[in-house]
C-alpha positions as CSV (number, residue, x, y, z in Angstrom):
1,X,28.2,-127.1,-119.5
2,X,29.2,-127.7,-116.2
3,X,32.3,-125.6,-115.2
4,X,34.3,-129.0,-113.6
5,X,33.7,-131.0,-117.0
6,X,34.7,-128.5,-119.2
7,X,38.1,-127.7,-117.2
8,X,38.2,-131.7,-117.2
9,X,37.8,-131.5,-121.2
10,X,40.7,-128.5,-121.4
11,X,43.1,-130.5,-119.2
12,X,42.9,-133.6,-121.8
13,X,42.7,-131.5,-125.1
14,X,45.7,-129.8,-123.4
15,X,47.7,-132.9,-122.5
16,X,47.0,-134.2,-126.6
17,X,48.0,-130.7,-128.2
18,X,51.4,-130.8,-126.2
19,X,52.5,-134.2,-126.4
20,X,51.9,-133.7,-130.6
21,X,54.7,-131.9,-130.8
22,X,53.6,-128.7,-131.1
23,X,55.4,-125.9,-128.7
24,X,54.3,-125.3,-125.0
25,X,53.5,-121.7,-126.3
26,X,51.8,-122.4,-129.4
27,X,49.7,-125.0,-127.9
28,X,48.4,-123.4,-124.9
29,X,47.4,-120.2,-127.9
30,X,45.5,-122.9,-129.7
31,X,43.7,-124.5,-127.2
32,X,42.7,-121.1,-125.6
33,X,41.4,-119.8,-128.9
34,X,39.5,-122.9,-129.7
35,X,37.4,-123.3,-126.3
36,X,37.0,-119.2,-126.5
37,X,35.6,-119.5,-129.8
38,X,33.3,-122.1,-128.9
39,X,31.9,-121.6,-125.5
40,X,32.4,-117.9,-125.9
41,X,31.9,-116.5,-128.9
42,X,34.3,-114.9,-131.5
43,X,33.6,-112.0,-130.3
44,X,36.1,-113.1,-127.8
45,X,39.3,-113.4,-129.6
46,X,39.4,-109.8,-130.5
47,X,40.9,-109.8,-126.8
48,X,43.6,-112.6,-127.2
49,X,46.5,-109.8,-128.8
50,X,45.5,-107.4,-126.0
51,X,46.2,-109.6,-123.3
52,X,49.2,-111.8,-124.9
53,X,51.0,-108.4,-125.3
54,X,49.9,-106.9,-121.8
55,X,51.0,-109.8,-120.1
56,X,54.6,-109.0,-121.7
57,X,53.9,-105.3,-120.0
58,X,55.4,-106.4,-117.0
59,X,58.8,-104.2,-115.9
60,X,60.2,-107.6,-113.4
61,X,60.1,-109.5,-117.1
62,X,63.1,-107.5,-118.4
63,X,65.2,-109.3,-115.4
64,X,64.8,-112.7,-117.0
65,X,66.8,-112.0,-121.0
66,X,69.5,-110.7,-117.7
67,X,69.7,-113.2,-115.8
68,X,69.8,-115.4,-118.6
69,X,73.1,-113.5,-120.2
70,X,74.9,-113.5,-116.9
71,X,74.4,-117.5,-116.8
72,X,75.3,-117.9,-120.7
73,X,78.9,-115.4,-120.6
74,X,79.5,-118.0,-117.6
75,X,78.3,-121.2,-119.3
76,X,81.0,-119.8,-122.5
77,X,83.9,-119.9,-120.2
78,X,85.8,-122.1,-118.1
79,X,84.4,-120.8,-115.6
80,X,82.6,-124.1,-114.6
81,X,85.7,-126.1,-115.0
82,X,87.8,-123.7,-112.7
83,X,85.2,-124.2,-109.8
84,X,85.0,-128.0,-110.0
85,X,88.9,-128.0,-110.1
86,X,89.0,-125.3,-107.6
87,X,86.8,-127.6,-105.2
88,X,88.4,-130.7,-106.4
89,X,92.1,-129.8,-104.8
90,X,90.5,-128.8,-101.5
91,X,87.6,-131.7,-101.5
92,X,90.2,-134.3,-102.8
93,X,91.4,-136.5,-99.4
94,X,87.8,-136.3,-97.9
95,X,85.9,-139.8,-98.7
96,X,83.8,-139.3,-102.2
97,X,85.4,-135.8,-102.1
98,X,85.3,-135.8,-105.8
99,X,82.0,-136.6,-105.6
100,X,81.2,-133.8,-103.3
101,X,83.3,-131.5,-104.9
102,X,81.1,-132.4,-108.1
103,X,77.9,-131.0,-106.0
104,X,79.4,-128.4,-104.6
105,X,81.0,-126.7,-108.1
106,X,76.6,-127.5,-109.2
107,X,75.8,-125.5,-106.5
108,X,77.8,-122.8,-107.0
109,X,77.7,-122.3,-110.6
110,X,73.9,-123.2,-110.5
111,X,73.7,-119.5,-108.2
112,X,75.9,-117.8,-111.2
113,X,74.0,-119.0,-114.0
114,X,70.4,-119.8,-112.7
115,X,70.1,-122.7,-115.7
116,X,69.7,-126.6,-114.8
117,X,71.5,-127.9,-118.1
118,X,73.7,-125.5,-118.7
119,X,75.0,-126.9,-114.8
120,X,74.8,-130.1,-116.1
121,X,77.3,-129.4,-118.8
122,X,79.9,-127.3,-117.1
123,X,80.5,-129.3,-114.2
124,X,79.9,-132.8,-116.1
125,X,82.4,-132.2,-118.9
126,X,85.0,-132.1,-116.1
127,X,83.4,-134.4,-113.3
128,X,82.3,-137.1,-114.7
129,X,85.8,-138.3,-116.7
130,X,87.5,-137.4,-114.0
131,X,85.6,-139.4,-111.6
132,X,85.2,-143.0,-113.7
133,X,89.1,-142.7,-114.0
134,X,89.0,-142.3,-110.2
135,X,86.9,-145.8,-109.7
136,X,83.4,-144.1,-109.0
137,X,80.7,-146.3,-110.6
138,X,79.1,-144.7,-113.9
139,X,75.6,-144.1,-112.4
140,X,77.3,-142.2,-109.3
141,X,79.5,-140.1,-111.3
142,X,76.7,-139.7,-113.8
143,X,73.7,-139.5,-111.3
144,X,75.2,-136.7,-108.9
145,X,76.1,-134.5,-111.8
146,X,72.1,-135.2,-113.2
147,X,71.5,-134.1,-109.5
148,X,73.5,-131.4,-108.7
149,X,72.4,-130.0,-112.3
150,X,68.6,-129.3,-111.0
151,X,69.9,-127.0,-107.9
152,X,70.3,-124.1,-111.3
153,X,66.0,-123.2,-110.7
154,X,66.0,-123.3,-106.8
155,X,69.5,-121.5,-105.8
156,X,68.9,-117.8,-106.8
157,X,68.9,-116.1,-109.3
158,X,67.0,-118.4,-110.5
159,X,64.7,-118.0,-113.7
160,X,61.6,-120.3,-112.5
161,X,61.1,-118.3,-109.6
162,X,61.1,-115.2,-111.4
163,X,58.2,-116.6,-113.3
164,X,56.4,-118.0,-110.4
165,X,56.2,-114.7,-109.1
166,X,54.7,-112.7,-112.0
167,X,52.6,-115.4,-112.4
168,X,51.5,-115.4,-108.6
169,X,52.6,-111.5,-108.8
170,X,54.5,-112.2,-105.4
171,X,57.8,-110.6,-104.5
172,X,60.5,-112.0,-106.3
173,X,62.7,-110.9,-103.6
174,X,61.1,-113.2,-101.4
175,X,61.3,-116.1,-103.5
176,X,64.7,-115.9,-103.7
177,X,65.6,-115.7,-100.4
178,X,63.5,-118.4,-100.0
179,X,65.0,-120.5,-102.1
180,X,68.7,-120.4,-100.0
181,X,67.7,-122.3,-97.2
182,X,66.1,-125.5,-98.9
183,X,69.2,-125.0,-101.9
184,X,71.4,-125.8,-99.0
185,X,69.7,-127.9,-97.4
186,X,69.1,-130.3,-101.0
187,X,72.8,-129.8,-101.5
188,X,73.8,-131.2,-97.8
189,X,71.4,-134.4,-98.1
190,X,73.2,-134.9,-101.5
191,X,76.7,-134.8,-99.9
192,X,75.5,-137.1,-96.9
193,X,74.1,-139.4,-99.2
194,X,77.6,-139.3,-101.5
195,X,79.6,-140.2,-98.4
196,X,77.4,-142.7,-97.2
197,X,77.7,-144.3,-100.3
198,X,81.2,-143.7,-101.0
199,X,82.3,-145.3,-97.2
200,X,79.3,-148.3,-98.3
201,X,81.2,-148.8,-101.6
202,X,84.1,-150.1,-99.4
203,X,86.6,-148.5,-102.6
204,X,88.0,-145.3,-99.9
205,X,91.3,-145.9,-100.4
206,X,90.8,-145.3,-104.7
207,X,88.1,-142.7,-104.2
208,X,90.5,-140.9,-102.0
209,X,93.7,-140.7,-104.1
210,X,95.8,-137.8,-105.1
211,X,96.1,-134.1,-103.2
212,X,97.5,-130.8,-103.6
213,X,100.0,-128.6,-102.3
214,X,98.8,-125.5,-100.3
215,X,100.2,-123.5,-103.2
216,X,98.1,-125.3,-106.0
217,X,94.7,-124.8,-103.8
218,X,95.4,-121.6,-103.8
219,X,96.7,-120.6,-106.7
220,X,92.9,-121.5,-108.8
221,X,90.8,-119.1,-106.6
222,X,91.6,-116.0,-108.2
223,X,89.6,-117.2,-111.4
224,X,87.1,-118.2,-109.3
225,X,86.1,-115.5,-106.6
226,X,85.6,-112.7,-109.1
227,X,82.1,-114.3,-110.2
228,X,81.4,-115.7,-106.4
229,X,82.1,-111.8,-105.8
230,X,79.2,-111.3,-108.5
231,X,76.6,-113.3,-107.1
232,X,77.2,-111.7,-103.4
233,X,77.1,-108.1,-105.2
234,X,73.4,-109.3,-107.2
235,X,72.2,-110.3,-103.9
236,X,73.2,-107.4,-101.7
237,X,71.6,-104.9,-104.3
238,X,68.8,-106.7,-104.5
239,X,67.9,-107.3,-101.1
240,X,70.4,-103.8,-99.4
241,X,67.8,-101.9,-101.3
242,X,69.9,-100.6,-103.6
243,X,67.9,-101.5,-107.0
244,X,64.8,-103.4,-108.2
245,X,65.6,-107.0,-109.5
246,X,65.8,-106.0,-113.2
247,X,68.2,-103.2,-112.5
248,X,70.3,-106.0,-110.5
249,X,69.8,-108.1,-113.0
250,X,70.8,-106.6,-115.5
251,X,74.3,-105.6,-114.0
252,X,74.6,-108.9,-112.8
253,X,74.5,-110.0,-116.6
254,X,77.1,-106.9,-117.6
255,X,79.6,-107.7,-114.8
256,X,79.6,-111.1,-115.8
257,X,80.5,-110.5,-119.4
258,X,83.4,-108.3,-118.5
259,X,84.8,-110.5,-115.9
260,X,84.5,-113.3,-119.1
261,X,86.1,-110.7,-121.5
262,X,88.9,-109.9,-118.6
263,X,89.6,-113.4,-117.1
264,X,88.5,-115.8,-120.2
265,X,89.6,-113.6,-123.3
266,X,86.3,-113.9,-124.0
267,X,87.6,-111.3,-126.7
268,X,86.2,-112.5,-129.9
269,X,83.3,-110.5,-131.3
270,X,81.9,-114.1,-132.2
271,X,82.2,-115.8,-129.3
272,X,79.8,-112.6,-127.9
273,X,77.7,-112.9,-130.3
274,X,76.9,-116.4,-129.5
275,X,76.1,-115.6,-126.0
276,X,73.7,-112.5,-127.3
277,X,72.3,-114.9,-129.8
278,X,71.3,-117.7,-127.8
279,X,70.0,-115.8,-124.7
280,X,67.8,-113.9,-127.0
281,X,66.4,-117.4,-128.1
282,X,65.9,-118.9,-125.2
283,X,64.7,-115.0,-123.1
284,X,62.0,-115.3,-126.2
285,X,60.7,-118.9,-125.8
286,X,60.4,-118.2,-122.2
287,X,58.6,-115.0,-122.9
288,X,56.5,-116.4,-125.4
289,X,55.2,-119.1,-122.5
290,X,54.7,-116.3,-120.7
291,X,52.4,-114.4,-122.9
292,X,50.4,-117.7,-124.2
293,X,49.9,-118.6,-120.4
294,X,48.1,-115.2,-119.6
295,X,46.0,-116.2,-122.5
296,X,45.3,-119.6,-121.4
297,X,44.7,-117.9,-117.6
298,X,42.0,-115.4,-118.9
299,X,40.5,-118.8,-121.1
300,X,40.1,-120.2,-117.7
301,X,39.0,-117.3,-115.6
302,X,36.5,-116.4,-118.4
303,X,34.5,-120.0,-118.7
304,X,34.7,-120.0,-114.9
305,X,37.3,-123.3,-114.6
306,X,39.2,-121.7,-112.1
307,X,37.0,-120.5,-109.8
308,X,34.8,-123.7,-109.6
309,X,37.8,-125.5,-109.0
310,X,38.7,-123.5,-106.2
311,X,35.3,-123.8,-104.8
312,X,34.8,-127.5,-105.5
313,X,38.1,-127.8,-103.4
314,X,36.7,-126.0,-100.8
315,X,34.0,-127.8,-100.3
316,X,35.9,-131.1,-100.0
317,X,36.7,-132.0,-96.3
318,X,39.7,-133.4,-96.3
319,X,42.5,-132.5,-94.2
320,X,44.7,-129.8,-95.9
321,X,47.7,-132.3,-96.0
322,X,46.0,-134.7,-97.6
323,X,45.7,-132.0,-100.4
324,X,48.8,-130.8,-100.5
325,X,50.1,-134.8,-101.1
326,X,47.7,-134.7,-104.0
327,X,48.9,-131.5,-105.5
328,X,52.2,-132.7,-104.6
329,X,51.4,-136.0,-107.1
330,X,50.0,-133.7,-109.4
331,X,53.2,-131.8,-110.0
332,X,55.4,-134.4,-110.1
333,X,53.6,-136.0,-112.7
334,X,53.6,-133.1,-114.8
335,X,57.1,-132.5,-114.1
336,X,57.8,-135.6,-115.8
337,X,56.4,-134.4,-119.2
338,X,56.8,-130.7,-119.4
339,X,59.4,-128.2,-118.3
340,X,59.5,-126.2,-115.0
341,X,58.1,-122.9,-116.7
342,X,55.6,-124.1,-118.4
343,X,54.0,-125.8,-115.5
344,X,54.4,-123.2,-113.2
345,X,52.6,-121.0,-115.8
346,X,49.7,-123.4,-116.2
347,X,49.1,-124.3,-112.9
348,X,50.1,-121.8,-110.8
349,X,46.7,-119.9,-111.7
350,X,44.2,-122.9,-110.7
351,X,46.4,-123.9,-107.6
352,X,47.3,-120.7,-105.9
353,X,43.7,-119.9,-104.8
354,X,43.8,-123.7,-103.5
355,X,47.2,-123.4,-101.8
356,X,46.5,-119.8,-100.0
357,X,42.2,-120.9,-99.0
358,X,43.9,-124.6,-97.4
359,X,46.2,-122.1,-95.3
360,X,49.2,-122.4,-96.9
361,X,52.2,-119.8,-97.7
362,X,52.5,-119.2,-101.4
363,X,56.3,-118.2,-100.6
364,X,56.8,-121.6,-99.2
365,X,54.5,-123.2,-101.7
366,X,57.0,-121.8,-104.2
367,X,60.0,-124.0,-102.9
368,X,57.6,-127.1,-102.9
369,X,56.3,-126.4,-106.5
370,X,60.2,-125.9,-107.7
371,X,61.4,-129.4,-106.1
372,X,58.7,-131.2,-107.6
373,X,60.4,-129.3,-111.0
374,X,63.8,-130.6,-109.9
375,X,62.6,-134.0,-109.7
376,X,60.8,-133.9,-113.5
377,X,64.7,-132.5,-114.7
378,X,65.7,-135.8,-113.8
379,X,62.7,-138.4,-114.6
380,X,61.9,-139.8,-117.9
381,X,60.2,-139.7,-120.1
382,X,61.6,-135.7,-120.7
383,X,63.9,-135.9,-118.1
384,X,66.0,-132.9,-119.6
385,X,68.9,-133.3,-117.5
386,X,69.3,-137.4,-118.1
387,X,70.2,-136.2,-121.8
388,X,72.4,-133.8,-121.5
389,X,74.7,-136.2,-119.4
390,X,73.9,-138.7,-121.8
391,X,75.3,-136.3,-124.0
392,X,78.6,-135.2,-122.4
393,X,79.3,-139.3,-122.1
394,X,77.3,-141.5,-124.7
395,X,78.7,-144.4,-123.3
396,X,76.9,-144.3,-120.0
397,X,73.2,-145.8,-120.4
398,X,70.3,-143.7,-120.1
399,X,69.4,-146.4,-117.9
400,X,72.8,-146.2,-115.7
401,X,72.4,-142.2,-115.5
402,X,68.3,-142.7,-114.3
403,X,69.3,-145.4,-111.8
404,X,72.4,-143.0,-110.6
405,X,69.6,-140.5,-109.8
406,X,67.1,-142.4,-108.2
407,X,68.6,-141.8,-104.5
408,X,68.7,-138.1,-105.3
409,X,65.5,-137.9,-106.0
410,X,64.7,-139.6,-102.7
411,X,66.8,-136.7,-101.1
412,X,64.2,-134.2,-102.9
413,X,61.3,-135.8,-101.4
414,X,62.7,-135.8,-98.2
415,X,63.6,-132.7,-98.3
416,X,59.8,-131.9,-99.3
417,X,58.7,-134.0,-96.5
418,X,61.1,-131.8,-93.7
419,X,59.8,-128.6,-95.6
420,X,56.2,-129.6,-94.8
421,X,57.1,-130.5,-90.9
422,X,59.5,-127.4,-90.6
423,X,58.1,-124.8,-93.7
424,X,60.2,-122.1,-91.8
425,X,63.4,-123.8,-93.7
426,X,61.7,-121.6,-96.5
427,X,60.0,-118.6,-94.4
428,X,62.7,-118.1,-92.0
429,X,65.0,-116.0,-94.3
430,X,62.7,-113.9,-96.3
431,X,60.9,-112.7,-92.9
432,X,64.2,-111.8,-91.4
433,X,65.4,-109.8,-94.3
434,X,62.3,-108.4,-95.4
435,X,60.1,-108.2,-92.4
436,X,57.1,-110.6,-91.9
437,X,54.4,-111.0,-94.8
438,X,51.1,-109.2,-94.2
């Protein structure tokens, strides 16, 4: 059978499996052992444990159960309430400063705990009551939390990047840095766009009220800097030279439980085993993905789907930037229906050989790939982050939250737009710290 039909026939027995219910991981293992059986022989699943288990023989792996602990002990204390408070009394008599303050504390705690939801919850629980009884319309206050939560798999540390890059096995120190730049850059379009709409809105003088004395701006920063202290520390051992990312990582994720046990009381034998326990859970289901990917990559590889879509590619003469707009509508569309990992696992093995034979920078293609992500955390139908703010306030619509969104998600594609006129936004850094890419 012709290589192009049959990946045609994997992509739709693919897209069936998954939306049935069954799990990313399982479903990728079935569909690799069915079309191995049948094109290939059973001679080939005899290989299936060897390579689910050797892709899980991978050092850089151990940094993601890390990172994932440092951002759990954070998301178990108040740790995301003191930083949207902390930002609040400084932030509080600039127009939509609440609002800003909002994207600022998603920011911020997005870099400590590298996790889109768990963002969404910290900050909302405080932001969004705080801003309706300030006179901000439900799908603002609701929409720029939604928002803000996606910066938690661009900012670093940040767990889809560390999976792009075993995937793509490019330097995850790289990635990171390249994901600083356009972090920023998504957060100041979402505060132009706040105060734009704040000074539209017409409301300044309610959006504006209440302030602070110098003594109670101050007085909040002590619970704050400690962990701002952490993420500067992660950086400068990853990048100083001082250890390899699962080293940082991993005293990244102790630091970050003292500090919790030191500043939170975080003292309870319970309450620690509830972080343990649910970073194990979700360290597993990542790492499972993982493993069934590198099966489902070897399916491709072996019946010759990838590399005759690479060739066919190719072949086409278009101009590069048309294909990049069609990957581009490719990812977004399965952004909408399946999480950021799992898509970056699936695809990043057919499109990387695409990306890097049109001339484009796999580094920078990296940031593209993870805002297209950012946009799916926030789009139905599995819009992830629409239901935990649904969530933290039931009585805001699902509807009211989308609508909130929608001019966020109009920053992201700008910001996709400027990174494809200026991709240095995303090269710039990594080259200066770590010497140009050969």
């Amino acid at each position: 059978m012709d290589p192009l039909l049959l990946g045609l026939i994997v992509a739709i027995t693919t897209i069936i499996i998954l939306f049935s219910g069954v799990s990313v991981a399982l479903g990728l293992l079935m569909v690799s052992a069915a079309f191995l059986m049948v094109f290939d022989g059973m001679r080939s699943l005899e290989l299936i444990p060897e390579i689910l288990f050797g892709k899980l023989d991978n050092f850089a792996l151990l940094s993601i159960p890390m990172f994932i602990i440092m951002g759990a002990s954070i998301a178990s204390t108040r740790a995301g309430a003191d930083l949207y408070e902390a930002l609040e009394r400084w932030l509080t008599r600039i127009p939509g400063g609440l609002v800003i303050s909002n994207l600022g504390a998603c920011a911020l705690f997005a870099a400590m705990s590298g996790s889109s939801p768990a963002t969404c919850a910290a900050i909302g629980k405080m932001g969004i009551p705080e801003m309706r009884k300030r006179g901000y319309p439900d799908g603002v206050a609701a929409g720029s939390i939604a928002a803000g939560g996606t910066l938690g798999i661009l900012i670093p540390p940040s767990v889809t990047m560390i999976v792009y890059g075993i995937a793509t096995e490019t330097s995850i120190g790289r990635l990171f840095l390249a994901g600083v730049l356009p972090g920023l850059l998504l957060v100041a379009l979402f505060m132009v766009w706040s105060i734009y709409s704040t000074w539209r809105s017409g409301n300044i003088a309610v959006l504006t009220a209440g302030s602070y004395s110098w003594k109670e701006r101050f007085e909040i920063l002590p619970r704050v800097i400690p962990f701002l202290v952490i993420i500067v520390g992660v950086l400068y051992a990853l990048y100083g030279g001082v250890a390899t990312p699962s080293e940082t990582a991993a005293v990244g994720a102790l630091l970050c439980v003292f500090i919790a046990m030191v500043i939170y009381k975080l003292w309870n034998p319970r309450d620690l085993w509830v972080i343990l326990r649910d970073s194990t859970k979700e360290s597993v289901m990542i790492l499972f993905i993982v493993a069934a990917a590198g099966v489902f990559s070897y399916m491709l590889s072996s019946l010759f789907i990838t590399q005759s879509i690479a060739e066919w590619i190719g072949t086409l003469e278009v101009n590069r930037w048309v294909l990049m707009g069609a990957v581009n509508v490719f990812l977004l569309i399965a952004g909408f229906f399946l999480p950021p990992v799992a898509v970056i696992l699936m695809a990043a093995p057919i499109l990387l050989p695409i990306i890097t034979t049109a001339g484009f920078d796999p580094i920078w293609f990296a940031v593209i790939l993870t805002i297209n992500m950012e946009i799916g955390l926030i789009s139905p139908p599995v819009g992830l982050n629409l239901y935990v703010i649904n969530g933290i306030a039931p009585d805001i619509s699902l509807k009211t939250i989308l609508l909130g969104s929608l001019p966020y998600v109009a920053c992201m594609i700008f910001a996709i737009i400027l990174l494809c006129i200026f991709p240095g936004i995303a090269t710039w850094l990594p080259d200066v710290v770590m010497g140009v890419a050969t």
